[in-house]
N, CA, C and O atoms as a GROMACS GRO file, in nm:
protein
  440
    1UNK      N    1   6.970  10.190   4.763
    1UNK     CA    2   6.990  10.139   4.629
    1UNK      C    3   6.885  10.198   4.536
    1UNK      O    4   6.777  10.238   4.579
    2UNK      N    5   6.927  10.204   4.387
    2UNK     CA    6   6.856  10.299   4.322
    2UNK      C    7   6.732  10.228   4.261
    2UNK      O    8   6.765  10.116   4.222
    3UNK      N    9   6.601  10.253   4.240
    3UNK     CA   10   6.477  10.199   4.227
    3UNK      C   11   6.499  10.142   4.050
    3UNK      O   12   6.481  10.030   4.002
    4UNK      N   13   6.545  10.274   3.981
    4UNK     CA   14   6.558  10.285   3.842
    4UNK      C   15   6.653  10.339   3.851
    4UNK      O   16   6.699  10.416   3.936
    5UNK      N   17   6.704  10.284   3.719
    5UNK     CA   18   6.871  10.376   3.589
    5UNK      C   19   6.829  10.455   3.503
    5UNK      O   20   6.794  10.388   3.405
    6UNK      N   21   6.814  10.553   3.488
    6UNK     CA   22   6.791  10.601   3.327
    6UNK      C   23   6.924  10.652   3.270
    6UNK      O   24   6.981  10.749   3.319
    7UNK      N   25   6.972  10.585   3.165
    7UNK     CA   26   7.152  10.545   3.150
    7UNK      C   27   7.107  10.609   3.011
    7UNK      O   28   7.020  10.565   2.935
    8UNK      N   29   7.183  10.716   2.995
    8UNK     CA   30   7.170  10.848   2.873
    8UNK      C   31   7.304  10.823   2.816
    8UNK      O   32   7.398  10.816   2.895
    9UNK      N   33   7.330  10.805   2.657
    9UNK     CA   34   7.432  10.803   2.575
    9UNK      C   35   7.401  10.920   2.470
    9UNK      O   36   7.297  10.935   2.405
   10UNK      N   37   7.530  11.009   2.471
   10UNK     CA   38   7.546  11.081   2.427
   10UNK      C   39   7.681  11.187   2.326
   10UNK      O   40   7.770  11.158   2.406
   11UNK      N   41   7.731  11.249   2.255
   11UNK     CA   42   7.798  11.223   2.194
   11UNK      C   43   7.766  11.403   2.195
   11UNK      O   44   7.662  11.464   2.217
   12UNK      N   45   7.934  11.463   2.156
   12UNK     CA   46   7.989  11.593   2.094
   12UNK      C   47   7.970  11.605   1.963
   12UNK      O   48   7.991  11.500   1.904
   13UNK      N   49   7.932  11.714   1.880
   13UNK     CA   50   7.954  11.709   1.773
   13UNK      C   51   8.108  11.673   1.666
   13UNK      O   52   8.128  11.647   1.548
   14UNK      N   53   8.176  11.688   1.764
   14UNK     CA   54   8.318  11.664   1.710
   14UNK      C   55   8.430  11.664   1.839
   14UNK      O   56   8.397  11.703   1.951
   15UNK      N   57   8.525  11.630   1.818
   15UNK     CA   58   8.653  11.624   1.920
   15UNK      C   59   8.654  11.750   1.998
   15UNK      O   60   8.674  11.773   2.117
   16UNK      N   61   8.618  11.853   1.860
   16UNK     CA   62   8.670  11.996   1.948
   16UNK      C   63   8.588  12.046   2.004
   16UNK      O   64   8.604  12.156   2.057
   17UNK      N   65   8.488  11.986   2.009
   17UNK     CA   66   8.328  12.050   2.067
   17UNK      C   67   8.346  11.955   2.247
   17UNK      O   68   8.293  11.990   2.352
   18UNK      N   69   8.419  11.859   2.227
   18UNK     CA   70   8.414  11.798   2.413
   18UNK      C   71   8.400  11.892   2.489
   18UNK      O   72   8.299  11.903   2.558
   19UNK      N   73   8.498  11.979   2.492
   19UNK     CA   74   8.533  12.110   2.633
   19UNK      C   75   8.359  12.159   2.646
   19UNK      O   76   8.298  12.133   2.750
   20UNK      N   77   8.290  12.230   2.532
   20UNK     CA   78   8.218  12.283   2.505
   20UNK      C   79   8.126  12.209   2.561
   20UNK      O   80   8.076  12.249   2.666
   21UNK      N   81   8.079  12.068   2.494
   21UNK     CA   82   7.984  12.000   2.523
   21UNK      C   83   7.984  11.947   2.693
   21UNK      O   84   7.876  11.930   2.751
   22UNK      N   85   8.106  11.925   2.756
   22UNK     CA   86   8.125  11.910   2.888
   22UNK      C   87   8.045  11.975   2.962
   22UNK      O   88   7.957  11.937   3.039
   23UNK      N   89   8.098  12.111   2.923
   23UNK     CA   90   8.083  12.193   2.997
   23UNK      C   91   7.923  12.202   3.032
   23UNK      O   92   7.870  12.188   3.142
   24UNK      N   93   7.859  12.230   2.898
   24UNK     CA   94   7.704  12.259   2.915
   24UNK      C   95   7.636  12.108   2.971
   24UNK      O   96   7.526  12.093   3.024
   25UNK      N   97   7.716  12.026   2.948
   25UNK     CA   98   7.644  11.872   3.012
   25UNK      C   99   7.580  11.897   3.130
   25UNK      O  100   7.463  11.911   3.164
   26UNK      N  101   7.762  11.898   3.222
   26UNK     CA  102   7.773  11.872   3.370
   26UNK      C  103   7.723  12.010   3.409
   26UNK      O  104   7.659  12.004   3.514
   27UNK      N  105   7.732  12.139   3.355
   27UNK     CA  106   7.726  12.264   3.443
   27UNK      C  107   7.516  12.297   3.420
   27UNK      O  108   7.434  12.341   3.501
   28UNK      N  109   7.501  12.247   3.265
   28UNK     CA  110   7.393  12.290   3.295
   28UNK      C  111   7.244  12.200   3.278
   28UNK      O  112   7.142  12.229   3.341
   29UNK      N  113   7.256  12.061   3.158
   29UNK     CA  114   7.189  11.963   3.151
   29UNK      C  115   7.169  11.913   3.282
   29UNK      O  116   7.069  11.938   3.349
   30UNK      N  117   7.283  11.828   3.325
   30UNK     CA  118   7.260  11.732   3.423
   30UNK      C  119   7.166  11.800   3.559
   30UNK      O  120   7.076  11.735   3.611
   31UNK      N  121   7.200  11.921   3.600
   31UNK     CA  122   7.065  12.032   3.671
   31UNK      C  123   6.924  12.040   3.626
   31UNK      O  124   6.819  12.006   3.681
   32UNK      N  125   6.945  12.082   3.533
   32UNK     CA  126   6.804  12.040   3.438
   32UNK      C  127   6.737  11.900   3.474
   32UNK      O  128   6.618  11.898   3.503
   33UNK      N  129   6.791  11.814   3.472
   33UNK     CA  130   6.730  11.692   3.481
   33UNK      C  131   6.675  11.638   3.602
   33UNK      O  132   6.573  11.571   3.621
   34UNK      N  133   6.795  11.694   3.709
   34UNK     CA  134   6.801  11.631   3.865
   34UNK      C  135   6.668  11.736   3.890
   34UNK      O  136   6.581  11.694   3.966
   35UNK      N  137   6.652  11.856   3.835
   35UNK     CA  138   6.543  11.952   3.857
   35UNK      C  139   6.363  11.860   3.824
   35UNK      O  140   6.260  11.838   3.887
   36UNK      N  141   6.418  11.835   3.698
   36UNK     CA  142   6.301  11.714   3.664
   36UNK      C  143   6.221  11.614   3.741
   36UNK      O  144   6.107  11.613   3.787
   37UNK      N  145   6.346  11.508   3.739
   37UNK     CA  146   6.348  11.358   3.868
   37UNK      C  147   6.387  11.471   3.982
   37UNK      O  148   6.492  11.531   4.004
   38UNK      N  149   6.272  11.472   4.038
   38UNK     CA  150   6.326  11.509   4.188
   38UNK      C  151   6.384  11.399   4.276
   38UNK      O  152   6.450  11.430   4.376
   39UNK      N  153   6.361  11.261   4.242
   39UNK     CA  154   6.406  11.140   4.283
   39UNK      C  155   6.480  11.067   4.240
   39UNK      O  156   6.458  10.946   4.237
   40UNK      N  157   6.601  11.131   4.188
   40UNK     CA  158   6.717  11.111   4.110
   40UNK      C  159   6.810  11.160   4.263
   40UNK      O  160   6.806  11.269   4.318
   41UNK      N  161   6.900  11.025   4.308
   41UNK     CA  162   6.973  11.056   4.410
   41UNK      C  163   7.135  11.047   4.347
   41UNK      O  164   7.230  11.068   4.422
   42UNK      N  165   7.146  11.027   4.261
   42UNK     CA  166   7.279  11.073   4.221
   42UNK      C  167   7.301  11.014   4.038
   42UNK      O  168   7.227  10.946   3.967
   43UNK      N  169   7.458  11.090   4.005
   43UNK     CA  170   7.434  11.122   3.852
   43UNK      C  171   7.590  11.080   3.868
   43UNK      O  172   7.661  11.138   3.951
   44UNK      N  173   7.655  10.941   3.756
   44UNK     CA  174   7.745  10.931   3.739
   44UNK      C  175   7.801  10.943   3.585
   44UNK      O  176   7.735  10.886   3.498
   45UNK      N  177   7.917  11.011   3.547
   45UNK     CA  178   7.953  10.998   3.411
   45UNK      C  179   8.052  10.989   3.325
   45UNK      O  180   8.147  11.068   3.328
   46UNK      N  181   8.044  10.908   3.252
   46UNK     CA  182   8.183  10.841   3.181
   46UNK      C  183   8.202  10.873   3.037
   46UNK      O  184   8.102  10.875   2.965
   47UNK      N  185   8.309  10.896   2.990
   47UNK     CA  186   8.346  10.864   2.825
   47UNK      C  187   8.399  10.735   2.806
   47UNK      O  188   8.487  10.682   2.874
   48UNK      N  189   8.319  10.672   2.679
   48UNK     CA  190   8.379  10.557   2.639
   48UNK      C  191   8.537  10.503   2.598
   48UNK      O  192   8.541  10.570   2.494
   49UNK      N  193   8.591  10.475   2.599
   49UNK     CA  194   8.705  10.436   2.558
   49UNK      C  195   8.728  10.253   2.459
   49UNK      O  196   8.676  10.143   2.478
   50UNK      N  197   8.817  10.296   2.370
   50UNK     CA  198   8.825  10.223   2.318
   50UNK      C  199   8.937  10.070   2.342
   50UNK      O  200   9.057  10.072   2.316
   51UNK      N  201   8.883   9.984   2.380
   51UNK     CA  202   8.927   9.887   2.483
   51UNK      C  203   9.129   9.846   2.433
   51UNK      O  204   9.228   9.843   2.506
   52UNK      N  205   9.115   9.823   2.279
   52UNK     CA  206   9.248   9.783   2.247
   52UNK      C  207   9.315   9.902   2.237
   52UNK      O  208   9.391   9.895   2.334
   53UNK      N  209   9.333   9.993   2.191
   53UNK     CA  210   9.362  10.140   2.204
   53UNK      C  211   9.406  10.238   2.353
   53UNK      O  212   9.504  10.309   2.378
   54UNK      N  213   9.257  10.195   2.448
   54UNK     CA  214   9.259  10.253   2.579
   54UNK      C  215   9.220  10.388   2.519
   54UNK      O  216   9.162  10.463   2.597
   55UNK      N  217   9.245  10.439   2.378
   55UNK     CA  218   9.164  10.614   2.375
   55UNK      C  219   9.065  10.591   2.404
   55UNK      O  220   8.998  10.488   2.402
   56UNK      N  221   9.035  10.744   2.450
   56UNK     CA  222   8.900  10.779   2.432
   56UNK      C  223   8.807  10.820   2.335
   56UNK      O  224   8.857  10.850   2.226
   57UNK      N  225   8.668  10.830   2.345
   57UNK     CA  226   8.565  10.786   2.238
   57UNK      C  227   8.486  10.925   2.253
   57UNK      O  228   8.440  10.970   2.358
   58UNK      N  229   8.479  10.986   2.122
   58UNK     CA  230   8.364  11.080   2.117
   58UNK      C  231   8.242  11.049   2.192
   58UNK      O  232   8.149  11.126   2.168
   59UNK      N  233   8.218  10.951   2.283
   59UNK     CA  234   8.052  10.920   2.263
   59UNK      C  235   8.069  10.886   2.457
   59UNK      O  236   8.164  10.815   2.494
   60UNK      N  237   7.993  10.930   2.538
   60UNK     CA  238   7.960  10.975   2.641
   60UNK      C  239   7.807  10.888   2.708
   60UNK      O  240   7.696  10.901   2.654
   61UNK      N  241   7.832  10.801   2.832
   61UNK     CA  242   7.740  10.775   2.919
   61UNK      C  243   7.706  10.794   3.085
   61UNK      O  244   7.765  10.772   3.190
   62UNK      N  245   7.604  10.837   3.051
   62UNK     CA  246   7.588  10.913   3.223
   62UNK      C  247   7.465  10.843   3.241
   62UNK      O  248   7.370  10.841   3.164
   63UNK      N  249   7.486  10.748   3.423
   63UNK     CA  250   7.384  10.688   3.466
   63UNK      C  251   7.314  10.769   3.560
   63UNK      O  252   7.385  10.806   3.653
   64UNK      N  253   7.195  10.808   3.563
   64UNK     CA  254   7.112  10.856   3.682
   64UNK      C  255   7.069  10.795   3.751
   64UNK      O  256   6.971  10.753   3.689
   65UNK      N  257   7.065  10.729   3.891
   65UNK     CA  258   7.025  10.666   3.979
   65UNK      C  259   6.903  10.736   4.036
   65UNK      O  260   6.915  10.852   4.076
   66UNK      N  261   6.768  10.665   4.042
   66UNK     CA  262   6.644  10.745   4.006
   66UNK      C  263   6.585  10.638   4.170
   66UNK      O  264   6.591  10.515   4.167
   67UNK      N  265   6.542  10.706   4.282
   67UNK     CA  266   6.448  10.638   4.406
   67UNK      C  267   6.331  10.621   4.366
   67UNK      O  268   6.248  10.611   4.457
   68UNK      N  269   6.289  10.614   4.251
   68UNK     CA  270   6.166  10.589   4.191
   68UNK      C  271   6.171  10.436   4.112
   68UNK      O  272   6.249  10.382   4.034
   69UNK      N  273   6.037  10.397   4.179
   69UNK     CA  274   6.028  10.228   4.129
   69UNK      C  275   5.929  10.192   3.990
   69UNK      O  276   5.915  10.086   3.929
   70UNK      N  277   5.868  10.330   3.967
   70UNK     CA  278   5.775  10.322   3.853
   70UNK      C  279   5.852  10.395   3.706
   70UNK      O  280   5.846  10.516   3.688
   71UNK      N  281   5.905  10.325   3.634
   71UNK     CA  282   5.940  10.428   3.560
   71UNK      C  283   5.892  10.482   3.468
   71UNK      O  284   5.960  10.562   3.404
   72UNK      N  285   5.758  10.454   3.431
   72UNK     CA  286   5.667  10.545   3.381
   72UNK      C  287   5.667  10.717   3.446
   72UNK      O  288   5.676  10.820   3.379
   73UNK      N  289   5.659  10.709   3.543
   73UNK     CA  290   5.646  10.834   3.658
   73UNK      C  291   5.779  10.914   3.637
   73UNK      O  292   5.761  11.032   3.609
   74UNK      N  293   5.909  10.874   3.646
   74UNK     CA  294   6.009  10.902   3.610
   74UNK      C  295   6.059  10.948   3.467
   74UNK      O  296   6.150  11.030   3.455
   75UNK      N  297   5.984  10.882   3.345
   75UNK     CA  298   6.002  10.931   3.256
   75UNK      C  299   5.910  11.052   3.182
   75UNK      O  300   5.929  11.126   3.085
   76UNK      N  301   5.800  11.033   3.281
   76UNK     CA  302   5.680  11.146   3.234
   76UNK      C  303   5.799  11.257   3.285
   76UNK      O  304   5.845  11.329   3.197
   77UNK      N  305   5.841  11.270   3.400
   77UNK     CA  306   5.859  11.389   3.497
   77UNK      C  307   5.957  11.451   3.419
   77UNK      O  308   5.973  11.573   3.417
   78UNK      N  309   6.057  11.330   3.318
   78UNK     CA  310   6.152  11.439   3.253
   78UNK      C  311   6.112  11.477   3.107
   78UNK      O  312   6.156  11.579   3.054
   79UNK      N  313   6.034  11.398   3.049
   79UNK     CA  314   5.986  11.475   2.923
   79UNK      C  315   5.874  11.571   2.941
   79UNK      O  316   5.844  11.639   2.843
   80UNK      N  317   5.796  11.588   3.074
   80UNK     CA  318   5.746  11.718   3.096
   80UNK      C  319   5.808  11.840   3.100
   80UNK      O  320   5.771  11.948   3.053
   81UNK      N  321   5.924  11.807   3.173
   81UNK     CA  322   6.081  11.880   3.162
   81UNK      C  323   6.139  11.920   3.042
   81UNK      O  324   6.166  12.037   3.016
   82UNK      N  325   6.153  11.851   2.988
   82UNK     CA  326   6.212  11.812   2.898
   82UNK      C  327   6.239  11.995   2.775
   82UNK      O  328   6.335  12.071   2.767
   83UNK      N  329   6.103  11.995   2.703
   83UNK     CA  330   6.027  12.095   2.680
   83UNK      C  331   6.118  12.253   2.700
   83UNK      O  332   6.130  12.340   2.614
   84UNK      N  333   6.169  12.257   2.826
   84UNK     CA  334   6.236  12.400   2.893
   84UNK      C  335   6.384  12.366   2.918
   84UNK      O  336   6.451  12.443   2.986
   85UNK      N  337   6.434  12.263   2.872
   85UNK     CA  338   6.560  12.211   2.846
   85UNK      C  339   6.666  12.334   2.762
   85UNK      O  340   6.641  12.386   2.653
   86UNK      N  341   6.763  12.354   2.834
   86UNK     CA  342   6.872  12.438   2.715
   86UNK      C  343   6.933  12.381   2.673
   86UNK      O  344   6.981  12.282   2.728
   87UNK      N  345   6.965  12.429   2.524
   87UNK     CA  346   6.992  12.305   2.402
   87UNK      C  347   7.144  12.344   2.378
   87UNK      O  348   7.146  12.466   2.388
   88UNK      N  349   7.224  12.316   2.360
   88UNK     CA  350   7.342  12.330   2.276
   88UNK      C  351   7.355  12.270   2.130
   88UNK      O  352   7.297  12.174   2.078
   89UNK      N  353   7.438  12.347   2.087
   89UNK     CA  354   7.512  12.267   1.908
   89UNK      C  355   7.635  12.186   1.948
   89UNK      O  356   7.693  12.109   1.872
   90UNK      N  357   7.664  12.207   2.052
   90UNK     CA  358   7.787  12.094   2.072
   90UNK      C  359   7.725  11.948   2.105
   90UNK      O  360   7.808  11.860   2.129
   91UNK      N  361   7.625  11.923   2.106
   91UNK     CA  362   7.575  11.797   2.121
   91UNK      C  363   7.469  11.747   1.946
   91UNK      O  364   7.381  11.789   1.870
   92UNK      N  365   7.581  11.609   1.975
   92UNK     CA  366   7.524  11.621   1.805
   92UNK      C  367   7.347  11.521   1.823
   92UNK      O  368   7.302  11.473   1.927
   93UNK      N  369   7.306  11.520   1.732
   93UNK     CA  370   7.176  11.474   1.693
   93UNK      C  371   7.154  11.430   1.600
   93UNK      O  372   7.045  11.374   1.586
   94UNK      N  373   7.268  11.435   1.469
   94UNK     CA  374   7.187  11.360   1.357
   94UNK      C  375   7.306  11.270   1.346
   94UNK      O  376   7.268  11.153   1.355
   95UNK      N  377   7.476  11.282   1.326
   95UNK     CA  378   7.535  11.138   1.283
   95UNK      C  379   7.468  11.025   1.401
   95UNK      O  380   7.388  10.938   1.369
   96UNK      N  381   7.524  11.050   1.565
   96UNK     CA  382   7.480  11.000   1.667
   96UNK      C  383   7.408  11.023   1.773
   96UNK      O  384   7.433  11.023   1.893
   97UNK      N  385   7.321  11.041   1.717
   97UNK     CA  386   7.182  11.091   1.837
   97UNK      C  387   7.210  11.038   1.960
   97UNK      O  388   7.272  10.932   1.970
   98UNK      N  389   7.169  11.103   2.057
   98UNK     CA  390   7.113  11.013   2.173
   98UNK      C  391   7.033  10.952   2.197
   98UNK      O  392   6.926  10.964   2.138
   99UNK      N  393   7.054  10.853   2.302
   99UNK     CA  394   6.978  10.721   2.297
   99UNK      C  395   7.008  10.710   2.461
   99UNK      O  396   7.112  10.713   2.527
  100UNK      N  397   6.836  10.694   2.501
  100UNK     CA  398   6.809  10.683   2.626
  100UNK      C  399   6.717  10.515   2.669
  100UNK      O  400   6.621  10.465   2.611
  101UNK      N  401   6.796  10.464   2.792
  101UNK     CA  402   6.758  10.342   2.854
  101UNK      C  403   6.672  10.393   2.931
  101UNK      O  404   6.664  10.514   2.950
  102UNK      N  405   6.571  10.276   3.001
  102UNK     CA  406   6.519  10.292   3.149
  102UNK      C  407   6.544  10.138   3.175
  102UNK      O  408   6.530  10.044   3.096
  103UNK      N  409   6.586  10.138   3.310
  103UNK     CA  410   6.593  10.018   3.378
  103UNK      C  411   6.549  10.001   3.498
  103UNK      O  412   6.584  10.076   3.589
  104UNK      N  413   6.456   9.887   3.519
  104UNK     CA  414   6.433   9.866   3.639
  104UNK      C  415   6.477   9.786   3.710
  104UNK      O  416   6.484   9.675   3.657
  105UNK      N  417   6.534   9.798   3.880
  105UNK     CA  418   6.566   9.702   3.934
  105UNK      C  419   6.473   9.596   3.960
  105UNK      O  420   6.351   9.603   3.972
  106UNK      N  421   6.569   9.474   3.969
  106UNK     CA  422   6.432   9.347   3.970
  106UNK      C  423   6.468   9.308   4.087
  106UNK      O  424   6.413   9.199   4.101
  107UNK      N  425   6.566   9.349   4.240
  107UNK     CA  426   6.558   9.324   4.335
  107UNK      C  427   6.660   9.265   4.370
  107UNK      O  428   6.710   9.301   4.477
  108UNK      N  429   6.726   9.148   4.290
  108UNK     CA  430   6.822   9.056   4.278
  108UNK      C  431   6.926   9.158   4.370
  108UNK      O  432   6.896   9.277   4.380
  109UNK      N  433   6.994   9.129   4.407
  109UNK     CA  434   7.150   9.195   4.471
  109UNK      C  435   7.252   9.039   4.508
  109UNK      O  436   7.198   8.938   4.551
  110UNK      N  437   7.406   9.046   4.480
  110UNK     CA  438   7.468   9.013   4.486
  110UNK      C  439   7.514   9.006   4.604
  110UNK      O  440   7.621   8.949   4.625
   0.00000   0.00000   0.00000
């Protein structure tokens, strides 16, 4: 079970930028990162959808499941990273920036 979440929301610059922005997400961000957290044991990721509708939503969340219990340590490791990151224009930044969680497990299990 994963120590920490660091649960990343993120967004295309536009409809027609998805393919684009996909692409560089999954093929070359999400590497980048797992390169970072070396204690990142797996990376899941979803587009939002809009519940009465059922479309889908410009705006994108991917959870990292992190074996790390400190998340100080975890978040240093990727904004040290961070720095040598390849950037795309298909990911927007100014209408809807991204916006990054950290969560820690508190142990509880169901």
């Amino acid at each position: 079970m994963a120590k920490t979440l660091l649960v990343a929301f993120s967004s295309a610059t536009s409809e027609a930028q998805i393919p684009e922005f996909t692409a560089w997400y999954e093929g070359t961000h999400i590497p980048e990162v797992r390169a970072a957290i070396p204690s990142i044991s797996n990376v899941t990721r979803y587009q939002e959808s809009d519940p009465r509708s059922g479309e889908k939503i410009n705006r994108f969340v991917t959870i990292y499941e992190i074996d790390e219990a400190d998340v100080a340590t975890a978040a240093g490791q990727l904004f040290s990273g961070a720095a040598g990151f390849t950037q795309t224009d298909s990911m927007d930044r100014e209408n809807v920036p991204s916006v990054l969680h950290w969560v820690g497990n508190t142990g509880y299990v169901l």
